[in-house]
C-alpha positions, -999 to 999 in steps of 0.1 A, spaced: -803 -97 -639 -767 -105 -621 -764 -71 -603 -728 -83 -586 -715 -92 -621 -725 -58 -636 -711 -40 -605 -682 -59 -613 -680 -44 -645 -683 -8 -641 -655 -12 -616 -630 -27 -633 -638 6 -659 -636 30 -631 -617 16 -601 -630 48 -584 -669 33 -583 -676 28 -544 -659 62 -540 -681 81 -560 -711 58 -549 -701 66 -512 -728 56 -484 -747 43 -513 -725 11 -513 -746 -1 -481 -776 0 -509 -753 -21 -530 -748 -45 -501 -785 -46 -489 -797 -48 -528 -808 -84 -523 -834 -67 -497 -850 -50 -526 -868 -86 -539 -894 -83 -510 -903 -45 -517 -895 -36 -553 -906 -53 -579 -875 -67 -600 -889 -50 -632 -877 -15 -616 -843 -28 -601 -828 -14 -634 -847 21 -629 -837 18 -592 -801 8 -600 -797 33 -625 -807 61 -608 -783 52 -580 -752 55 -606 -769 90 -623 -761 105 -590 -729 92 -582 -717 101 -617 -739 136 -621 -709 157 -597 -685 147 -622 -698 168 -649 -686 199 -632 -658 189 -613 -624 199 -628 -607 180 -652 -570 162 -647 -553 185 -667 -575 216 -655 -561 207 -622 -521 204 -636 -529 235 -651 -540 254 -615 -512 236 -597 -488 252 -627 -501 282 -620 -491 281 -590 -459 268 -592 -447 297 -616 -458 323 -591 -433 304 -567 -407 298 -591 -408 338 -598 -403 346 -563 -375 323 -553 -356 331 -582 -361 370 -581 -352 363 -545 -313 339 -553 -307 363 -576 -302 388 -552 -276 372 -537 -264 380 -502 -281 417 -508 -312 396 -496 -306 361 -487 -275 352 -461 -251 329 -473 -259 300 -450 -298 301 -458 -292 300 -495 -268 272 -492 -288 255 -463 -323 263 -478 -332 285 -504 -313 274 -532 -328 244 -526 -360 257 -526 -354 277 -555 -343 239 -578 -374 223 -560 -396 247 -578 -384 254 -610 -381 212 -614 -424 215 -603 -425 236 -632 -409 216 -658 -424 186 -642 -463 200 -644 -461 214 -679 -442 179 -695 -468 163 -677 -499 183 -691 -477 181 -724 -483 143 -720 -517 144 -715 -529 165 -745 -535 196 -726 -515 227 -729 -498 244 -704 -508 274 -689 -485 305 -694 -471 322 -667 -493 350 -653 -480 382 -646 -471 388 -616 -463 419 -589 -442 402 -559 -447 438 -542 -485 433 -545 -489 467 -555 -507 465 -593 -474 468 -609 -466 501 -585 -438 488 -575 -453 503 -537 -476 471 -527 -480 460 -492 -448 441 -501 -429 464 -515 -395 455 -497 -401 416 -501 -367 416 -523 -348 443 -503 -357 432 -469 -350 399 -454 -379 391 -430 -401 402 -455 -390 381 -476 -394 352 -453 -428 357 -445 -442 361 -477 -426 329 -485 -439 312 -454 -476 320 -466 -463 307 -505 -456 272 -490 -481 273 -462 -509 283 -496 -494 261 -516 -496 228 -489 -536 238 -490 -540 243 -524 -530 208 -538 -545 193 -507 -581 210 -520 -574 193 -557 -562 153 -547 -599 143 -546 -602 151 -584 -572 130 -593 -585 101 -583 -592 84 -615 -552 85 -624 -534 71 -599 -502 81 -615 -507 117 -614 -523 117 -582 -488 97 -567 -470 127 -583 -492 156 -573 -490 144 -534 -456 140 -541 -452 174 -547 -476 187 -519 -448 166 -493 -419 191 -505 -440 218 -504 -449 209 -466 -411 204 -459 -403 241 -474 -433 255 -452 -415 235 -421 -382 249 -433 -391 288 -434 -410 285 -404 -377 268 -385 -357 298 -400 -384 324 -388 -393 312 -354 -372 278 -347 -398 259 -347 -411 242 -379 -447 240 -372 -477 261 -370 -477 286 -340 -511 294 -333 -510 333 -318 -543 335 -331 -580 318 -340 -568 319 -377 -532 302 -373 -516 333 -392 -487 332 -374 -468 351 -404 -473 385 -388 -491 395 -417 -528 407 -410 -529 413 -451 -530 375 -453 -554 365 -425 -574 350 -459 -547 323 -464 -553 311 -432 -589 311 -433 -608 276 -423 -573 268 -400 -592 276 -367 -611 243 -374 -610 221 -342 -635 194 -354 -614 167 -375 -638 135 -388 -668 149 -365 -643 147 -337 -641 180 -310 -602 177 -310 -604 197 -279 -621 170 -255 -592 149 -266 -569 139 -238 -532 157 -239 -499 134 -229 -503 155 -200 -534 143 -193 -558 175 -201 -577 183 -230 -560 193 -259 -560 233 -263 -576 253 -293 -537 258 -302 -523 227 -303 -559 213 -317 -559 234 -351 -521 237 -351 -521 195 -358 -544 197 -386 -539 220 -420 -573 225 -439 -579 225 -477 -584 252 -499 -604 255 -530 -593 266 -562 -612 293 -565 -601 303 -527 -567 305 -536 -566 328 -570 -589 349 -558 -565 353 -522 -533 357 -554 -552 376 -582 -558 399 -553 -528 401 -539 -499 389 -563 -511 383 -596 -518 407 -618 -531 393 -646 -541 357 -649 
């Protein structure tokens, strides 16, 4: 049995191979070992089981157009909310902001909308529909938490700080599963970029400076307790099994907790991130 050739094989079917097998590619590279201490009538059994596991998490992970199809879903809820927001004109929105910013902001997300659903379309799938949405997060009251995001201007920029800032997490949390099409994983990252430069935008508008201000553990700097959950898992100072924090400063001291968590941003599952909207801005999904 040539083990390289058939290695060989399943790779150029899945490209992906060594990623799924993971630390079990040392196995792959120690196999020969196996001729002293196995006999070579269970290398198949052996080798087999070795690709069962690597393959066995794909049977529940998400499929490419189940992840278009969550990214959509997002993308309409920011669609709405820029465009209810232009459309009020300078009642909400200065004029230099919509000319400097939010109009934009307001193209860049109504393109990821037409984008994502000719792209699912393309794929076989079919697009989600828009959910319903309640940009005052109050059930359709009209008298959410929110209830003066379109009437009130700082409002308004902090609930779309935590849009972008959600948004940058969310398609982080999906890239691993788009591995096996390059294409629409070039695209999706694509996508997650702009969204980072809006998130750096707003935050430059709010608090001229178009990074993450750390005034507390969580890295909510929005002002928003309401949306501590957002910001959940951005408190993380360990990056690769690294303590950030015992890394040297240009200065020459250890980094602080701030500046350690504030120079990493930190996934978010799927299911983190409709369950923070479905129970905050979407009212039916």
């Amino acid at each position: 049995m040539n083990l390289l050739n058939i290695i060989e094989e399943i790779e150029n079917v899945d490209p992906e191979v060594y990623g799924k097998l993971s630390q079990r590619r040392d196995v792959i590279k120690n196999i020969t070992s196996f001729g002293s201490k196995v006999a070579i009538a269970a290398l198949p059994f052996a080798v087999g089981t070795m690709f069962k596991k690597a393959y066995a998490a794909d049977s529940t992970a998400p499929s490419v157009i189940d992840v278009l199809n969550y990214a959509l879903t997002l993308e309409y809820l920011e669609s709405a909310f820029y465009n209810a927001g232009t459309a009020k004109g300078t009642a909400l929105i200065p004029a230099a902001a919509a000319t400097n910013y939010f109009n934009q902001v307001t193209t860049d997300e109504n393109n990821h909308v037409t984008f994502l659903k000719s792209v699912i379309g393309s794929l076989g799938g079919t697009p989600v529909s828009p959910p319903e949405i309640d940009l005052t997060a109050g059930n359709g009251s009209g008298n959410g938490p929110f209830k003066d995001v379109l009437t009130n201007y700082d409002t308004f920029l902090a609930v779309a700080q935590v849009f972008e800032d959600t948004g940058v997490r969310a398609y982080k949390g999906q890239a691993g599963f788009l591995l096996k099409n390059q294409v629409v994983l070039t695209a999706a990252l694509s996508i997650h970029a702009v969204e980072a430069r809006h998130a750096s935008a707003i935050r430059q508008i709010r608090l001229q400076k178009p990074w993450i201000i750390s005034t507390a553990s969580l890295g909510n700097d929005t002002g928003l307790a309401l949306v501590n959950g957002n910001y959940d898992g951005e408190q993380n100072i360990t990056q690769g099994g690294v303590d950030v924090t015992k890394l040297k400063s240009v200065t020459g001291s250890t980094t602080s907790v701030a500046i350690a968590t504030a120079a990493f941003d930190e996934a978010l599952s799927s299911d983190q991130v409709l369950a923070l909207l479905q129970g905050s801005f979407l009212v039916k999904n």
